[in-house]
Backbone as numpy.savetxt, mean C-alpha at the origin, in Angstrom:
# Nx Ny Nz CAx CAy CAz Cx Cy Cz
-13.34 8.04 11.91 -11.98 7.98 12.41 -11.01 8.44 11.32
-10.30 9.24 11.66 -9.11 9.74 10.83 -7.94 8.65 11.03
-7.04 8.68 10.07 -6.10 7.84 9.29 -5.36 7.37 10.08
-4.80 6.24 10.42 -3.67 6.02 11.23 -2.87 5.11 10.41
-1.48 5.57 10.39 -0.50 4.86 9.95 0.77 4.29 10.95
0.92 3.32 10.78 2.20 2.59 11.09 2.82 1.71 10.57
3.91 1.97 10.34 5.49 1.18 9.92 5.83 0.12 10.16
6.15 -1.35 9.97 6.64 -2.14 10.65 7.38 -2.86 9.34
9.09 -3.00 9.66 9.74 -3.80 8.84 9.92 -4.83 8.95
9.69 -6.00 8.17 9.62 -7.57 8.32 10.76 -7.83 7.26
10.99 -7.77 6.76 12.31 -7.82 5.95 13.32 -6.31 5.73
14.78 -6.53 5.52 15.51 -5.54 5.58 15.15 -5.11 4.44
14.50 -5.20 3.26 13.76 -4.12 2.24 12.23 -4.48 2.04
11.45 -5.21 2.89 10.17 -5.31 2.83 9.75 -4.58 4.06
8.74 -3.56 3.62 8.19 -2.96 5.06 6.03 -2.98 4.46
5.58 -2.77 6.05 4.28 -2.87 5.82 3.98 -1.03 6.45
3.42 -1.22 5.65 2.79 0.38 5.86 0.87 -0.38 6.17
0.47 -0.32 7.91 -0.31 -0.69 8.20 -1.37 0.94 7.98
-2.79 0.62 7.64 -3.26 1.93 7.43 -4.64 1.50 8.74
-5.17 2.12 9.36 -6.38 2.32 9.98 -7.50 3.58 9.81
-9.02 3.26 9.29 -9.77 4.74 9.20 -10.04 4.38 7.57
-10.19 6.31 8.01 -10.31 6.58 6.15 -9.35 6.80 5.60
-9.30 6.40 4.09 -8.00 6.65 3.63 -8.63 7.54 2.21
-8.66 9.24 2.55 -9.42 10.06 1.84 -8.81 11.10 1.80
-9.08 12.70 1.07 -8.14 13.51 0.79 -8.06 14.13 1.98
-6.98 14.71 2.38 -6.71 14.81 3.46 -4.93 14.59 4.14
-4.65 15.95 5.03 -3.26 15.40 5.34 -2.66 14.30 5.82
-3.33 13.55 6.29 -2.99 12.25 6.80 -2.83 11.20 5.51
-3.27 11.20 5.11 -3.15 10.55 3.28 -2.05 10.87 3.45
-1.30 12.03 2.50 -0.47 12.37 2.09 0.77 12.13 2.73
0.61 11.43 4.09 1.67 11.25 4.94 2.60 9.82 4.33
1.42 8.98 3.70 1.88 8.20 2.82 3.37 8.00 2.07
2.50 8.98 1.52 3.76 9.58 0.34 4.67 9.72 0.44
4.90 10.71 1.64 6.07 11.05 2.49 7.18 9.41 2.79
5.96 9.02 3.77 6.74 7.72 3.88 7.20 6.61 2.95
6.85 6.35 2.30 6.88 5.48 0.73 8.60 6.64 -0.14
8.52 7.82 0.20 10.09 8.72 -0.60 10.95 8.15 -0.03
10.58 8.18 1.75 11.78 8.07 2.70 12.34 6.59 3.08
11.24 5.38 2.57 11.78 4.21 2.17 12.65 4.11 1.17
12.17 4.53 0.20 13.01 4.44 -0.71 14.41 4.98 -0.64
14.92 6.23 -0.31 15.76 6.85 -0.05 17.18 5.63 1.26
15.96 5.09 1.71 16.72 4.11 2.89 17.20 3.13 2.15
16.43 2.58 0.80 16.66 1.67 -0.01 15.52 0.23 0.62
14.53 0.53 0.53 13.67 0.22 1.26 12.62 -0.07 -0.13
12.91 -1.13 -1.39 12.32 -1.36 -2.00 10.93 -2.14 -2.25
10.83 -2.67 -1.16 9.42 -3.85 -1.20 8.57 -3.17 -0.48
7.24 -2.71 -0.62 6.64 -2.10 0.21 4.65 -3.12 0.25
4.14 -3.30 1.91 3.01 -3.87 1.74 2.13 -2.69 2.16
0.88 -2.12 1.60 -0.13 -1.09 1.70 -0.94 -2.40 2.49
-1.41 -1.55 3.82 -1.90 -3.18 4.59 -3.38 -2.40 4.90
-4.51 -2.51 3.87 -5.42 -1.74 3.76 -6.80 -2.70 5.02
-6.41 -3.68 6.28 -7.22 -4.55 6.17 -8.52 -3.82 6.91
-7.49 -2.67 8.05 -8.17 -1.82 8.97 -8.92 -0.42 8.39
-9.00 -0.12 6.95 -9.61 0.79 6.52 -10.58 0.76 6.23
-11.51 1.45 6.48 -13.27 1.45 6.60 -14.10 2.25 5.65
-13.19 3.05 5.50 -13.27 3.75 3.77 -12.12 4.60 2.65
-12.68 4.45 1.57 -11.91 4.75 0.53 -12.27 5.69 -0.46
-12.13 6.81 -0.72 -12.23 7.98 -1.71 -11.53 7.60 -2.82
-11.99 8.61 -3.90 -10.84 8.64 -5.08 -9.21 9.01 -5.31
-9.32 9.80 -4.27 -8.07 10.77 -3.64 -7.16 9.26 -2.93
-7.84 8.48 -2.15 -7.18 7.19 -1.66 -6.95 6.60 -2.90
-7.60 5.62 -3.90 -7.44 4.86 -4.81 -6.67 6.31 -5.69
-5.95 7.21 -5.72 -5.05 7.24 -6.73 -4.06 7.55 -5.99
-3.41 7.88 -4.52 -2.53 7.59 -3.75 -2.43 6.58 -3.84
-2.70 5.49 -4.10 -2.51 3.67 -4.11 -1.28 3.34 -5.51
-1.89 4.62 -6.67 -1.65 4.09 -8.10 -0.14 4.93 -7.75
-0.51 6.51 -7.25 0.97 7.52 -6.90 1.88 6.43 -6.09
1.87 6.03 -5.35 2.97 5.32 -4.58 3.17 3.85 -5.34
2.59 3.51 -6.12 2.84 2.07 -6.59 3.85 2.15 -8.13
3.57 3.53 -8.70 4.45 4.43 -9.27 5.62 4.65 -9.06
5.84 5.24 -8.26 6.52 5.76 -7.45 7.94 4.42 -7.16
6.97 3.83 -6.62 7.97 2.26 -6.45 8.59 1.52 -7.42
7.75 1.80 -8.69 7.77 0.90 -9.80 9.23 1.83 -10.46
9.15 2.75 -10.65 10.02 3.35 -11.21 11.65 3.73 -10.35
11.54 3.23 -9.14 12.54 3.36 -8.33 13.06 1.43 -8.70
12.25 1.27 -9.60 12.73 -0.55 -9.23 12.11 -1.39 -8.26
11.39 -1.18 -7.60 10.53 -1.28 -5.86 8.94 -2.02 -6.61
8.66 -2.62 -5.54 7.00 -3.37 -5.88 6.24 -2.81 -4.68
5.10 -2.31 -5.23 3.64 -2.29 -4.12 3.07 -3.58 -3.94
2.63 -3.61 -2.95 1.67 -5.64 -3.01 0.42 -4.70 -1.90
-0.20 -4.47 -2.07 -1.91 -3.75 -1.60 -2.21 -5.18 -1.12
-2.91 -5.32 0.41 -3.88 -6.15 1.22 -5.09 -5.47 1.60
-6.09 -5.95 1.11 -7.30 -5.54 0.91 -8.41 -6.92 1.06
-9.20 -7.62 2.16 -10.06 -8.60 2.08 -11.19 -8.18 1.47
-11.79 -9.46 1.27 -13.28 -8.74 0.67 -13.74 -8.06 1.54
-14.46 -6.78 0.86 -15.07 -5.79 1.50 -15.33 -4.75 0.55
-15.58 -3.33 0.91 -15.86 -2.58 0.11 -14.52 -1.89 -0.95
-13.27 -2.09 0.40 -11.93 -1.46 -0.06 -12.05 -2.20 -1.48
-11.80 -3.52 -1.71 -11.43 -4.26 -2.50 -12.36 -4.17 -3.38
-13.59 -3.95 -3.38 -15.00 -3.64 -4.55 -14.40 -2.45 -5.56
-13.93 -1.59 -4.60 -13.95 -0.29 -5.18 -12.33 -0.16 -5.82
-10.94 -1.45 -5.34 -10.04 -1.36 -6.09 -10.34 -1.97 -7.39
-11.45 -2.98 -7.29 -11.78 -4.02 -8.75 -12.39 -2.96 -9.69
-13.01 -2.31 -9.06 -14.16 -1.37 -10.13 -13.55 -0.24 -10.78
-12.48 0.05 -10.24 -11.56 1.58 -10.44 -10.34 0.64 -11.32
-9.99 -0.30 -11.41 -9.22 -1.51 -12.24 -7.86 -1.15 -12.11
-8.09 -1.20 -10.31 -6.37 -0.72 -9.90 -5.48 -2.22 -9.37
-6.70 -2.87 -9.49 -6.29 -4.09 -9.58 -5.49 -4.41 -10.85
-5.49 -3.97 -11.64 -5.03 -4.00 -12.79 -3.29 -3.64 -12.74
-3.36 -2.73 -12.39 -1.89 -2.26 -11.68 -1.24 -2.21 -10.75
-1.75 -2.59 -9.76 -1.36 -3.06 -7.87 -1.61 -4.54 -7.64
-0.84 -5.31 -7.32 -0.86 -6.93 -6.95 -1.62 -6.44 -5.85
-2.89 -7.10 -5.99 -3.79 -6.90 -4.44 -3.68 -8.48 -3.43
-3.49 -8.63 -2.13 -3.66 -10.06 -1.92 -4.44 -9.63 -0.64
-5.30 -11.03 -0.04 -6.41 -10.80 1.13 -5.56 -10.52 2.13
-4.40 -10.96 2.58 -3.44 -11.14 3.63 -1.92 -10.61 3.88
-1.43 -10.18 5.03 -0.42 -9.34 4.61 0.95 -10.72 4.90
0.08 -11.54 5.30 1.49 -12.87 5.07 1.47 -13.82 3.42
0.38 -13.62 3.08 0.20 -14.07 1.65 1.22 -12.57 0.72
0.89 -11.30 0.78 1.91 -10.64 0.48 3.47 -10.50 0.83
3.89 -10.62 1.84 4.98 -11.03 1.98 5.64 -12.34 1.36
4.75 -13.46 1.20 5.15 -14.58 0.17 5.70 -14.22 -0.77
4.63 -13.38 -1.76 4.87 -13.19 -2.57 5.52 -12.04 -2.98
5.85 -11.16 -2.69 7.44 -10.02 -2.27 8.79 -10.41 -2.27
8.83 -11.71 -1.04 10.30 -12.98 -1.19 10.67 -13.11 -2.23
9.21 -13.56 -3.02 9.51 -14.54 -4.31 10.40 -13.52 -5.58
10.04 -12.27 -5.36 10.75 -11.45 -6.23 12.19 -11.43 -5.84
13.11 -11.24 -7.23 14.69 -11.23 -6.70 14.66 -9.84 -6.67
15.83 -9.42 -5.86 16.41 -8.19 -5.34 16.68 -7.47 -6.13
């Protein structure tokens, strides 16, 4: 299955970028990106990568994860990555993007912790 993305804002600067499929090189990836500029541009600083529906992950995915979490970081903005155990999450621990992306199992445990940041 190829990539499916959808949008949904739960706070007026927290949005979830829900992903379904693979998340591998490829134009649908990159649509990401796109969307993650045009938040920002809205002023659309809190962003959740809601990885729960993705079934696989390339390298090209895990450094779109690090590009947009970048991306955010330097606009002032936080990534919070949802990833349960599974392979997604094996392969963010092993690539130590955990290291640089707040990963949480749940996209309401991420939103917790998104609130908790001040504006």
């Amino acid at each position: 299955m190829l990539l499916q993305i959808e949008e949904k804002r739960i706070d007026p600067d927290i949005t979830v970028i829900e992903l379904v499929g693979k998340l591998a090189l490829g134009r649908e990836s990159q649509r990401i990106e796109t969307i993650v500029d045009e938040l920002l541009k809205s002023g659309c600083m809190r962003v959740i990568l809601d990885m729960t529906g993705v079934d696989y992950i390339d390298s090209a995915g895990v450094g779109l994860v690090a590009l947009v979490s970048g991306r955010l970081k330097e606009a002032g903005g936080k990534l919070v990555a949802v990833a349960p155990e599974g392979r997604v999450l094996a392969l963010l621990k092993m690539t130590q993007m955990t290291l640089i992306v707040t990963v949480c199992p749940t996209v309401a445990e991420a939103t917790d912790l998104l609130r908790q940041i001040p504006r």
